[in-house]
C-alpha positions as CSV (number, residue, x, y, z in Angstrom):
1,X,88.2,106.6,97.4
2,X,91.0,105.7,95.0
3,X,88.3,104.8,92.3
4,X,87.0,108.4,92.6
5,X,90.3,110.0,92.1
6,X,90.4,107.9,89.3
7,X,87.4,109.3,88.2
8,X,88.2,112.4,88.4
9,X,91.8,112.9,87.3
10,X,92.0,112.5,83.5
11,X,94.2,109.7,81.6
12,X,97.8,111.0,81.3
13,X,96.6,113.0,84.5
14,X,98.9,113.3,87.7
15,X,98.4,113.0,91.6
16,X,101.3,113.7,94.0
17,X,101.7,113.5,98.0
18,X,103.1,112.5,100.5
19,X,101.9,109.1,102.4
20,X,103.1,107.5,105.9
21,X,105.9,104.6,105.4
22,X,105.2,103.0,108.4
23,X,102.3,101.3,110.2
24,X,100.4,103.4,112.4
25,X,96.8,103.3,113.9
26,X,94.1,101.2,112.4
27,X,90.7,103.2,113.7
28,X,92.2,107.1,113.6
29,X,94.4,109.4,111.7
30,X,97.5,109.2,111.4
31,X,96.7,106.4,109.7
32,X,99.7,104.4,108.0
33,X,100.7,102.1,105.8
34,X,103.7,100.6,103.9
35,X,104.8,101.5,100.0
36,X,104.2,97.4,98.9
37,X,100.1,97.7,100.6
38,X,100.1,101.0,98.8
39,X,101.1,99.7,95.7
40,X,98.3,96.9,95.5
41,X,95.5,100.2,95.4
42,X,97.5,102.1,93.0
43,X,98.5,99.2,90.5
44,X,94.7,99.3,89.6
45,X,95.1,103.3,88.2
46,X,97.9,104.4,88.0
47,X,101.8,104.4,86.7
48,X,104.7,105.4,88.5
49,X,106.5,108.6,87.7
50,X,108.0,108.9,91.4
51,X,107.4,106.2,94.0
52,X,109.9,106.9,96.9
53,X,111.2,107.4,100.3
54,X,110.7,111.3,100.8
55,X,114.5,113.1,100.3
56,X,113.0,116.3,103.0
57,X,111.3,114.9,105.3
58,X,111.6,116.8,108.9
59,X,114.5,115.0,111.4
60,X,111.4,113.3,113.7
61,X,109.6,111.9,109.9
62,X,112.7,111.0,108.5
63,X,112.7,107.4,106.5
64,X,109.1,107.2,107.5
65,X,107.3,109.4,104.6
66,X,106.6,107.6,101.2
67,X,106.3,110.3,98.1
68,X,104.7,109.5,95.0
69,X,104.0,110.9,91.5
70,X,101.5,108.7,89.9
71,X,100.1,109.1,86.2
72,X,96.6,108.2,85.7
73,X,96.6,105.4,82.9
């Protein structure tokens, strides 16, 4: 799936969200993950322009949301 984004988002092209920081279930959504595992798909694609901890996540999501600002290379 990552390779198709990169497929279809230009060079110099962004994609921004929000990921899970934290593991989660393996066989259905909400499925999770941590920002280093992350970091080993995007490294292939994509810079960082933000890769952090989310500042507004909810109370309950708090410390447990990863956002990112990637740049296609």
């Amino acid at each position: 799936m990552l390779r198709q984004m990169a497929t279809i988002i230009k060079s110099g092209g962004k994609l921004a969200g929000v990921l899970f920081n934290a593991p989660m279930n393996a066989d259905h959504p909400p499925f999770g993950g941590t920002a280093d595992e992350y970091k080993t798909y995007f490294d292939l694609y994509f810079d960082y322009s933000i890769y952090e901890t989310c500042r507004n996540s909810i109370d309950r999501r708090m410390g447990t949301e990863w956002f990112i600002e990637l740049v296609r290379k």
